[in-house]
C-alpha positions as CSV (number, residue, x, y, z in Angstrom):
1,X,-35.6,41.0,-13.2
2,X,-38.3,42.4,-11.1
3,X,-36.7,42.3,-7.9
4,X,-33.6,44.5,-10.2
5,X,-35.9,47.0,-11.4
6,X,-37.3,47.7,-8.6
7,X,-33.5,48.5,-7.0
8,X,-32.5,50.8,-10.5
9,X,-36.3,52.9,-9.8
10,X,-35.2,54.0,-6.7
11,X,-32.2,55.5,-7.7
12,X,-33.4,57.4,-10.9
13,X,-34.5,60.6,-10.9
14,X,-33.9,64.3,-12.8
15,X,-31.0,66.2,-12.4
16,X,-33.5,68.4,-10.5
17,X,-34.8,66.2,-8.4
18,X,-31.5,65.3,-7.8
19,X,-30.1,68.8,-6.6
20,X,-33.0,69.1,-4.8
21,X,-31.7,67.0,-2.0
22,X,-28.6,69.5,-1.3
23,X,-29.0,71.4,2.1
24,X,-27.5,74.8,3.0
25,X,-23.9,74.3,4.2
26,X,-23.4,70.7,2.9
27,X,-19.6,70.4,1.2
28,X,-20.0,69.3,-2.5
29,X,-17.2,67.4,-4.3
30,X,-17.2,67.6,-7.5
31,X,-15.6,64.8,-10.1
32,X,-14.5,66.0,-13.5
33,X,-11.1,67.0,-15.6
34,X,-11.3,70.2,-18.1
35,X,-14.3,68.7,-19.7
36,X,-13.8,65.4,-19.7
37,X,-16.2,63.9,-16.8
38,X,-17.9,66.9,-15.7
39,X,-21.1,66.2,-14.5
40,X,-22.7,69.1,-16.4
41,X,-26.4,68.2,-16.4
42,X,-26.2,68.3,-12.2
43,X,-24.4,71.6,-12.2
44,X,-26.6,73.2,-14.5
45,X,-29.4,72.1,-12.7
46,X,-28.1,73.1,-9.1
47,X,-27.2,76.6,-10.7
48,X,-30.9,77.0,-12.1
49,X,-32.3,75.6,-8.2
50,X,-30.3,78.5,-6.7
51,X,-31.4,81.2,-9.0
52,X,-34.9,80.8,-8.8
53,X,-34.9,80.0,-5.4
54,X,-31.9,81.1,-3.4
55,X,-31.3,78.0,-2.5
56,X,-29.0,75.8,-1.5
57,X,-26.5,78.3,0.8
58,X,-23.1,78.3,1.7
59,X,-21.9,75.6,-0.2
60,X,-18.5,73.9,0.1
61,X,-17.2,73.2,-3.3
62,X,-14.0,70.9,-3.3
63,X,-12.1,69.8,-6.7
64,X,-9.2,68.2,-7.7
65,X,-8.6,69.0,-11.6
66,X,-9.6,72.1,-13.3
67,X,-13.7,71.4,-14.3
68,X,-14.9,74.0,-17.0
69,X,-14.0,75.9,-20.1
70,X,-13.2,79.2,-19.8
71,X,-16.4,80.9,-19.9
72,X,-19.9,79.1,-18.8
73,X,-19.7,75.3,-18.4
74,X,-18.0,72.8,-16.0
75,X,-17.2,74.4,-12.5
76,X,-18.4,78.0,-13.7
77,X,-22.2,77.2,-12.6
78,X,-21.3,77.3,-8.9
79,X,-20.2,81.0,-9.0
80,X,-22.7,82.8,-7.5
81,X,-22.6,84.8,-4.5
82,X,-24.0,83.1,-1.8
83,X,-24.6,80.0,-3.0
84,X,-20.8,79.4,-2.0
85,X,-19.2,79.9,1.5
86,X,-15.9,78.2,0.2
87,X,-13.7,76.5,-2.7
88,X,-11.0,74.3,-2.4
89,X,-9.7,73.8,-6.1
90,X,-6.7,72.3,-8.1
91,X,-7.1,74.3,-10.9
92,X,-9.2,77.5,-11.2
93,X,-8.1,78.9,-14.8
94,X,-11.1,76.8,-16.6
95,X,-13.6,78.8,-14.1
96,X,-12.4,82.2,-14.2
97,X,-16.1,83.1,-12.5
98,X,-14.9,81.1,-9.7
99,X,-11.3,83.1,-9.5
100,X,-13.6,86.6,-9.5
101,X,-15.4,85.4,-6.3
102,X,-11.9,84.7,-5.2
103,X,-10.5,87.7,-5.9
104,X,-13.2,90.0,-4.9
105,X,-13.5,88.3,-1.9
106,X,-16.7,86.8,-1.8
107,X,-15.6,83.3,-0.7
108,X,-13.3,81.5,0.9
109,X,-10.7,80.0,-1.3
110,X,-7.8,77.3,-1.2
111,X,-5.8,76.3,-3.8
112,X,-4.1,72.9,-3.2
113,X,-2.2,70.1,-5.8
114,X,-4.4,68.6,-7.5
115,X,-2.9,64.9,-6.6
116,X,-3.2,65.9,-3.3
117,X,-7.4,66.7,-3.5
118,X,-7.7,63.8,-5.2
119,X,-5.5,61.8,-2.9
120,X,-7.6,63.0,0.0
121,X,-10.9,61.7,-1.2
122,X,-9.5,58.1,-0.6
123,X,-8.1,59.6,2.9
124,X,-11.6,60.4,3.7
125,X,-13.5,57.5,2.8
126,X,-11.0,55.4,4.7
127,X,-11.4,57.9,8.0
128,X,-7.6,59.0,8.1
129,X,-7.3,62.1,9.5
130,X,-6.1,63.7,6.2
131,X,-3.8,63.3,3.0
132,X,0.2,63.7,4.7
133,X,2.6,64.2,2.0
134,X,5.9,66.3,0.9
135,X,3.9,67.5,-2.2
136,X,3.7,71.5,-1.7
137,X,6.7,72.3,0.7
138,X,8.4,75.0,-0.3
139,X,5.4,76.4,-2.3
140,X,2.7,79.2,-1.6
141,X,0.7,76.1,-0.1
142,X,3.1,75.5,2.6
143,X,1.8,76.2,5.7
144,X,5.1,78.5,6.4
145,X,4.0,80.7,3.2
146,X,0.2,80.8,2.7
147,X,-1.4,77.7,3.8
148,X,-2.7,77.5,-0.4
149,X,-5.1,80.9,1.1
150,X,-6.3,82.6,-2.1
151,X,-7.7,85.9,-0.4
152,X,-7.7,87.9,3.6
153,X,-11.7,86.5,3.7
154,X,-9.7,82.7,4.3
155,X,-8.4,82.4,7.5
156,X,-9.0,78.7,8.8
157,X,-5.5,76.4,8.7
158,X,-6.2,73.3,6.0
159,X,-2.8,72.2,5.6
160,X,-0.4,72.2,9.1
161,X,3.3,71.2,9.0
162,X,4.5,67.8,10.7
163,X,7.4,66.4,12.2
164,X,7.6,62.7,11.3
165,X,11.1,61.0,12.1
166,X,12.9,63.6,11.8
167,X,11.6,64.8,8.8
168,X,8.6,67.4,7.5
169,X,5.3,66.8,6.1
170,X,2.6,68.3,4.9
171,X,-1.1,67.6,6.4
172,X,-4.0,68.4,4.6
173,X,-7.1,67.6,6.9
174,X,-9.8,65.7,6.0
175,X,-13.6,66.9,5.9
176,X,-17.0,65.0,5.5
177,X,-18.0,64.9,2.2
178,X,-21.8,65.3,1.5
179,X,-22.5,65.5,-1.7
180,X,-21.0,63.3,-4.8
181,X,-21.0,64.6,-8.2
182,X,-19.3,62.1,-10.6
183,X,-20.1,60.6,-13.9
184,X,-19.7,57.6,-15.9
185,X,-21.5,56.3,-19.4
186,X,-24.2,53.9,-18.1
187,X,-26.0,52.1,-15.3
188,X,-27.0,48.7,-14.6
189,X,-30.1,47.5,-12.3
190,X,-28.1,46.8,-9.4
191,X,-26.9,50.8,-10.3
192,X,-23.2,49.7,-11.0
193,X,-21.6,52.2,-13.4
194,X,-19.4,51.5,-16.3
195,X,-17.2,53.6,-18.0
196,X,-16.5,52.2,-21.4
197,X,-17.0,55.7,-23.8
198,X,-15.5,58.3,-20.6
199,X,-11.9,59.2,-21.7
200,X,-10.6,59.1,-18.0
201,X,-11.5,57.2,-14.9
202,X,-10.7,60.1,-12.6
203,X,-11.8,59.2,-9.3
204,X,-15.2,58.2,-9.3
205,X,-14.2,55.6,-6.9
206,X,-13.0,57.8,-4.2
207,X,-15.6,60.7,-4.5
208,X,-18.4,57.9,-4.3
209,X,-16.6,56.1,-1.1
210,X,-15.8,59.7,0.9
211,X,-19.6,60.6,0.6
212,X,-20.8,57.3,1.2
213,X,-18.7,56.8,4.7
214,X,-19.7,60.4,5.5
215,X,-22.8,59.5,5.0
216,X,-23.6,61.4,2.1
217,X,-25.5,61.3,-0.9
218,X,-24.0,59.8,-4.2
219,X,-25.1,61.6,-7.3
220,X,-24.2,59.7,-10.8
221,X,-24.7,61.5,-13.8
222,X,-25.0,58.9,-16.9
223,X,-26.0,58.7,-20.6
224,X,-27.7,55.4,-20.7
225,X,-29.3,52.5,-18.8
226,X,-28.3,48.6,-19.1
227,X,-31.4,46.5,-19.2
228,X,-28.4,43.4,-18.1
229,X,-26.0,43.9,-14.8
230,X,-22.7,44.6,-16.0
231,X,-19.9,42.2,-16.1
232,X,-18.0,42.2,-12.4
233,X,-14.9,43.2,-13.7
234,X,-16.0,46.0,-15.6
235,X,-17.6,47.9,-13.4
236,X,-15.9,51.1,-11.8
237,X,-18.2,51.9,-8.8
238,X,-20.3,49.6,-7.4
239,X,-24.2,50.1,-6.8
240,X,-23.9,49.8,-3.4
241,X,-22.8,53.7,-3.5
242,X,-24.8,55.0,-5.3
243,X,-28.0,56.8,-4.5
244,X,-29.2,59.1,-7.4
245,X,-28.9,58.2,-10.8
246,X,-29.8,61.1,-13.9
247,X,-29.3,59.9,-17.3
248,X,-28.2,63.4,-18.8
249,X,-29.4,64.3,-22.1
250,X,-26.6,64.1,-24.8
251,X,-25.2,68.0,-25.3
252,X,-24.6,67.7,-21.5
253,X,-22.9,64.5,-22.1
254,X,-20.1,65.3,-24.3
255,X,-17.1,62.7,-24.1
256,X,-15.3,66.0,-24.1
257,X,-16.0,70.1,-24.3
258,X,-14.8,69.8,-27.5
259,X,-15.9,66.6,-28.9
260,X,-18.9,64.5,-28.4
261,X,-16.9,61.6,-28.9
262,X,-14.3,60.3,-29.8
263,X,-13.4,56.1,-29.8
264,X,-9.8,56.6,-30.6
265,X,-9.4,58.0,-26.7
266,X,-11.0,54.4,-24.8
267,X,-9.8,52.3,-27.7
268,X,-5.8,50.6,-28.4
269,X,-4.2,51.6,-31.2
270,X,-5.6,49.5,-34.5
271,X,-3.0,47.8,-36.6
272,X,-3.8,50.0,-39.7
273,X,-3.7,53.1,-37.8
274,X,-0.5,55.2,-37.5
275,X,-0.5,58.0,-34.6
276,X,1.7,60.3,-36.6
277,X,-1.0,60.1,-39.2
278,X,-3.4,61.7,-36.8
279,X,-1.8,64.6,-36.0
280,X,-0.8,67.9,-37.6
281,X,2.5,69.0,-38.0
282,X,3.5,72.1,-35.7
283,X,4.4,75.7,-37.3
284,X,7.6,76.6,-37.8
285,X,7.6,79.2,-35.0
286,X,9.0,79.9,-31.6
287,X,6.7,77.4,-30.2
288,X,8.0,74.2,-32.5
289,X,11.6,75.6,-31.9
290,X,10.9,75.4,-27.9
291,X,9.2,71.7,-28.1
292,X,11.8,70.5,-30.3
293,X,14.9,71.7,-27.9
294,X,12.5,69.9,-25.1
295,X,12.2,66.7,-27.0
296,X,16.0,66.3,-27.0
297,X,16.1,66.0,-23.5
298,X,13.9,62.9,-23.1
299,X,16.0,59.6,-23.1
300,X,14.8,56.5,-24.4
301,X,12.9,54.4,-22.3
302,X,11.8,57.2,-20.4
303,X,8.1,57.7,-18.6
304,X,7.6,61.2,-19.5
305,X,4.4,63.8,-18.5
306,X,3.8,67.3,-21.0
307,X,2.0,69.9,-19.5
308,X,-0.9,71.4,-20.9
309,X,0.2,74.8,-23.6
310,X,3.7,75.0,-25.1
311,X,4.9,71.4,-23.7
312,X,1.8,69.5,-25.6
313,X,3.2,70.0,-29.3
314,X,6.4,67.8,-28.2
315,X,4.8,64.8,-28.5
316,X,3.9,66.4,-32.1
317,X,7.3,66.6,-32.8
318,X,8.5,63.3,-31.6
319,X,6.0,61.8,-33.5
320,X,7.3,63.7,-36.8
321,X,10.7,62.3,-35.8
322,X,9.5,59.1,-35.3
323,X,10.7,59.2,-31.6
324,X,7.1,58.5,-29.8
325,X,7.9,54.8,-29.7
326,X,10.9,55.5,-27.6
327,X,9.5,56.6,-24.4
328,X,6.0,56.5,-22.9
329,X,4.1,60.0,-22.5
330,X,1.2,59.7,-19.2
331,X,-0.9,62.5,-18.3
332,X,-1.8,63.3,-14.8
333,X,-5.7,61.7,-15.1
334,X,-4.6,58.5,-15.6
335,X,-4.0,57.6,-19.4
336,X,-0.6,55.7,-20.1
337,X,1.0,55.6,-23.5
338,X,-0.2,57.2,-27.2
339,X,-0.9,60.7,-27.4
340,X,-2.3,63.3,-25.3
341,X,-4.7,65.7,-26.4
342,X,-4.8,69.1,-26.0
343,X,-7.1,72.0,-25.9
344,X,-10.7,71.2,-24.4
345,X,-9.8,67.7,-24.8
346,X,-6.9,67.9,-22.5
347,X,-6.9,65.1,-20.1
348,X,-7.9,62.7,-22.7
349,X,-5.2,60.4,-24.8
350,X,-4.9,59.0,-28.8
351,X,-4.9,55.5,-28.1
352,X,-3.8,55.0,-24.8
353,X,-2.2,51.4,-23.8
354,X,-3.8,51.3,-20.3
355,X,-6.2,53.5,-18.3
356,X,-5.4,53.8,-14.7
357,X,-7.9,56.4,-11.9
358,X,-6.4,59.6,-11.1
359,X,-5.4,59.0,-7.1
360,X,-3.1,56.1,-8.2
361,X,-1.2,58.0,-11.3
362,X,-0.9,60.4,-9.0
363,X,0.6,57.9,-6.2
364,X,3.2,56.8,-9.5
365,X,4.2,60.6,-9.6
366,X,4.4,61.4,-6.2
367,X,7.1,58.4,-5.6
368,X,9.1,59.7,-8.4
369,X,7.8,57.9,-11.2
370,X,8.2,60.3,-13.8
371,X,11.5,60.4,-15.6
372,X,11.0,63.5,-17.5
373,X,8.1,66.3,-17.4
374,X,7.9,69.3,-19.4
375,X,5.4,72.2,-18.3
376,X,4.7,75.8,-19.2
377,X,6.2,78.6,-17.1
378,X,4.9,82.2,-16.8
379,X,7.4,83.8,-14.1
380,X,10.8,82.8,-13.0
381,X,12.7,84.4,-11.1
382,X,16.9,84.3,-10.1
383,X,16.4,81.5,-7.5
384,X,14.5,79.3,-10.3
385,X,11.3,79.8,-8.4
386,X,8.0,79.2,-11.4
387,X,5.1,81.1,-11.1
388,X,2.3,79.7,-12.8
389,X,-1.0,80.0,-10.1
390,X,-1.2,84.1,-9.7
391,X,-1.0,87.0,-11.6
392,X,-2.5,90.4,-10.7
393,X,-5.7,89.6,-10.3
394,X,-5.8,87.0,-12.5
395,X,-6.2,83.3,-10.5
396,X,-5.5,80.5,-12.4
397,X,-4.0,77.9,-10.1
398,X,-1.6,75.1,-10.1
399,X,-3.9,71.9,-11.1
400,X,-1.0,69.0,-10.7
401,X,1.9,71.1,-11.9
402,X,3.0,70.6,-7.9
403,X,2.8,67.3,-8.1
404,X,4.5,66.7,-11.0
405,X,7.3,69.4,-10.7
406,X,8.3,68.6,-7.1
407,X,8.6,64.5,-8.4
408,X,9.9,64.4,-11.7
409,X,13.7,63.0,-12.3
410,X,14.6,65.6,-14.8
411,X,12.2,68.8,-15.3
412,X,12.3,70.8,-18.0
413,X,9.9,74.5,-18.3
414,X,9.0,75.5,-21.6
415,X,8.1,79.1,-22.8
416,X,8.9,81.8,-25.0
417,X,11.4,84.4,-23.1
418,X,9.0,87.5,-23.3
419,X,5.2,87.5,-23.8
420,X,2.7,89.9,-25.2
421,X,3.0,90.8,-28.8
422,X,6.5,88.3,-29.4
423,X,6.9,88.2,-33.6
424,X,10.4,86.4,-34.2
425,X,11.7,84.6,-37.9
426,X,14.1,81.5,-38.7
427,X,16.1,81.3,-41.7
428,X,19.3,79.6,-42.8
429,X,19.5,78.7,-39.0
430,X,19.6,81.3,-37.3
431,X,16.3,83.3,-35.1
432,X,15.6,87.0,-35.4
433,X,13.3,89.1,-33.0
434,X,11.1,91.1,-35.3
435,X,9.3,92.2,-32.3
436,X,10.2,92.2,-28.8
437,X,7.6,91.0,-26.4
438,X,5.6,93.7,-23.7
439,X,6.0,91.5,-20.9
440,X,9.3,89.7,-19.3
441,X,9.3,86.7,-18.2
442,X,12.5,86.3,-16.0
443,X,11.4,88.8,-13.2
444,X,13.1,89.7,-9.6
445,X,10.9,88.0,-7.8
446,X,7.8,85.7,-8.8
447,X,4.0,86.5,-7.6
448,X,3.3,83.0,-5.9
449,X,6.2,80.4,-5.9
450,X,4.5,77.2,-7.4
451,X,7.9,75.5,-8.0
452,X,10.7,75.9,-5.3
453,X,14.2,76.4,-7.0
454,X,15.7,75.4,-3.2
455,X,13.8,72.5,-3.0
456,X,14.9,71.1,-6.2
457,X,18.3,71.9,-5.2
458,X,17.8,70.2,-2.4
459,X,16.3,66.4,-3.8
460,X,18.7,66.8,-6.5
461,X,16.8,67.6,-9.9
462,X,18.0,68.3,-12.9
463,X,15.9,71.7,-13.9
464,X,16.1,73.5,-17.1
465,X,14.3,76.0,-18.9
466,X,14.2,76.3,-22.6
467,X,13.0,79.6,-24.7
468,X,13.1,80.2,-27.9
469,X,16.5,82.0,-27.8
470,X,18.1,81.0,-24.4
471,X,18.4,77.6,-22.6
472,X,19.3,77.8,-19.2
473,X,19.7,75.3,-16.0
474,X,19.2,75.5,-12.2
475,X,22.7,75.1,-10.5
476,X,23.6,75.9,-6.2
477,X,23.6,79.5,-6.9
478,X,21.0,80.4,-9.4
479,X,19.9,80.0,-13.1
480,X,22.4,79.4,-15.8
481,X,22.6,80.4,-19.0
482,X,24.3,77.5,-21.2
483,X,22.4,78.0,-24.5
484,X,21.7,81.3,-27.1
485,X,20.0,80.8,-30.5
486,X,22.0,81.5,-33.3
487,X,21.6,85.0,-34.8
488,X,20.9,86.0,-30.7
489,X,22.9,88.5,-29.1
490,X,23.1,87.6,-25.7
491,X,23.8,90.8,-24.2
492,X,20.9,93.3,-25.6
493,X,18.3,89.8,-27.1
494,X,18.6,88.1,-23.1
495,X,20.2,89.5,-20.3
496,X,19.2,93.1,-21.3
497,X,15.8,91.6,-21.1
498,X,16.0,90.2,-18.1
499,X,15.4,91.8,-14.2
500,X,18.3,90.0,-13.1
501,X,21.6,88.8,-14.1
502,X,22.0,84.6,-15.1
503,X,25.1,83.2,-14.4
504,X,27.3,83.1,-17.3
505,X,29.8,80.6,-18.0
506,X,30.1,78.4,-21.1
507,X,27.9,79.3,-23.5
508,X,27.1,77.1,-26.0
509,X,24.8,77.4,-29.5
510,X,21.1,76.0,-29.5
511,X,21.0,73.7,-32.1
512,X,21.0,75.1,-36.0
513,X,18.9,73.0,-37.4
514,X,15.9,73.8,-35.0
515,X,15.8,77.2,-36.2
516,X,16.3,76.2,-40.3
């Protein structure tokens, strides 16, 4: 036990102590999903180095899923001028200081799927000269659009397009990774890490292995230390790659940003327990009336992913309909099965059946796992093009919704038809519009295409998007419209609203009872 302890005292140190091994330029990955394995006590403590010391500069910050919460925490403690040369993010809503550096133009900024960040980890560890994939053709990322280039300040080529038998690729390069930020619940003397209270797995793994074969530093943020070596089979990362251990205290060890813990996220379900019983039932508003048209469109059997927003609250209605045993809901950072969480929590599950690492659910998507996804929708345009990453100079990114979008069998985009001040009523069937939305939704042409209309076309997807008073679907020479509320006129309540005309055809009543 000597000979262990002596191994586990090298390792440990403070957070500061830790940081204070990052040099000017080094490229800093970052493990971590909304809240949910963020390694807070490091970030806080490279912030407060920087601030009192200007130091480290020109940092490279690379992330797959969106790390923060809106305001201070997660990925938020990086954005200062000068203590970042560049970002290459999945998400960048959660760290809206981050966007403003990206938008002002202080850094240099890529946004690229977050599957595909992930992905590349693995690609670098293993010395592969990058992550080559379809995910992001026909998107802003694609190299014949922007190249995923956030502002005129990023100029150098990440992502190049490849001819590979006949048929296109994407390549996103690999980089040396120098610095390892992830996080798990404890150590044991030979500094293996276990997991058991984190509500995702992420990809510990890969950050550790990329810095590790670059020859970097591997920084572990934990909650506790084992006195006995873990059991081989529980153990995530292995010792061997890790260098720093800090044992955060517990406010900067939340399970989640908005719970310290919770067991019913790394737990099965319990006999006695019934998931419907856990959760609230939806409003009767615009938004239950969009999830339950959404929910009829997910066959049984199927292996389904909900976006984060609108989509969440259909696996609220399928449980009040009893329908949750009928098909499997995932979620893109590796739960499978029960119930997603939403909010701050996002990124955790209710009682997941299996836990799998982020780079390998995101494998499952990429070769067309999914039968059916559902995800939010801010612009769409008469191509079916989505727009979800830019708007004015707000950046919020696309996280997975490439991934997941460009994959899925049958897609379906969920949000109400205008924004801004929307006020409607349902009675004896039928929906009224009390008050119209500011802002329209079904535009000319989108800010940033994050979903390609053509490209679904092209692989063959069935697309639709459901509102609270119009359902329409992606056909060869546009957007559809095949559904109206009842109580809707369609001339004046839709394609008055709208900056282009829908084909019109057949047009058929949503259901009544979703609006009684």
């Amino acid at each position: 036990m000597d000979r262990l302890k002596s191994l586990i005292d090298k390792k440990i140190c403070s957070a500061e102590q830790a940081v204070a091994l990052i040099g000017n330029g080094q490229t800093v990955a970052s493990g971590g999903f909304v809240g949910i394995g963020v390694c807070e006590a490091l970030a806080c403590a490279l912030e407060k180095r920087f601030l009192e010391t200007g130091e480290p500069k020109n940092l490279t910050l690379v992330y797959g899923a969106g790390q923060g919460d809106g305001g201070e925490r997660g990925a938020n403690h990086f954005a200062h001028k000068g203590l970042l040369k560049r970002v290459i993010g999945g998400h960048w809503g959660l760290a809206p200081k981050l966007g403003k550096l990206a938008i002002d133009g202080d850094i240099e900024a890529y946004n690229f799927p977050q599957g595909v960040i992930c992905q590349l980890f693995r690609d670098i560890a293993a010395k592969r000269p990058g992550n080559i994939t379809h995910v992001g053709i026909g998107t802003f990322i694609d190299p014949e659009a922007m190249g995923g280039k956030l502002n005129k300040k990023t100029s150098e080529e990440l992502v190049k397009s490849l001819i590979l038998d006949g048929q296109r690729w994407l390549w996103y390069k690999s980089f040396p990774i120098h610095i390892g930020f992830i996080r798990a619940t404890a150590a044991d003397p030979f500094g293996n890490l276990i997991m058991n209270k984190e509500a995702i797995f992420g990809e510990v793994l890969q950050i550790a292995q990329a810095a590790h074969n670059s020859g970097g530093i591997v920084m572990a943020q934990v909650n506790e230390l084992l006195e006995e070596p873990i059991d081989p089979q529980h153990v995530k990362v292995p010792g061997i790659l890790v260098d720093k251990i800090v044992v955060a205290d517990p406010h900067e060890h939340q399970q989640t940003f908005a719970e310290t813990y919770n067991p019913g996220y790394c737990q099965a379900i319990p006999n006695d327990v019934s998931i419907k019983d856990n959760l609230e039932p939806m409003a009767r508003n615009e938004r239950r009336v969009i999830c339950a048209r959404a929910c009829r469109e997910i066959h049984e059997g199927a292996i389904a992913n909900l976006g984060i927003g609108i989509p969440e609250g259909i696996a609220r209605v399928a449980a009040e309909k009893n329908l949750l045993e009928k098909f499997t809901l995932t979620v893109e950072s590796g739960p499978i099965g029960g119930v997603p969480a939403g909010g701050l929590s996002f990124g955790a599950t209710l009682y997941p059946q299996a836990l799998v690492d982020q780079p390998s659910q995101f494998d499952f998507y990429d070769g067309g796992g999914l039968d059916f996804a559902a995800l939010g929708a801010a612009q769409v345009d008469k191509y079916g093009n989505v727009n979800v990453s830019k708007f004015g100079s707000k950046m919020a990114g696309v996280g997975g919704f490439v991934n997941i979008t460009q994959n899925s069998q049958k897609l379906v985009f969920c949000g109400t038809f205008t924004t801004g001040g929307l006020e409607v009523k349902m009675a004896d069937g039928k929906l009224e519009i009390l008050k119209e939305g500011k802002i329209r939704k079904f535009i000319k042409n989108v800010e940033q295409i994050s979903f390609s209309g053509k490209r679904a076309l092209d692989i063959k997807q069935q697309v639709l998007y459901i509102t609270e008073r119009a359902v329409f679907k992606l056909v060869d020479k546009g957007i559809e419209l095949i559904e109206v509320a009842p109580g809707i006129d369609i001339e004046s309540d839709v394609i008055g609203l709208m900056d282009f005309n829908p084909i019109v055809n057949n047009v058929n009543l949503m259901p009544k009872e979703l609006f009684k």
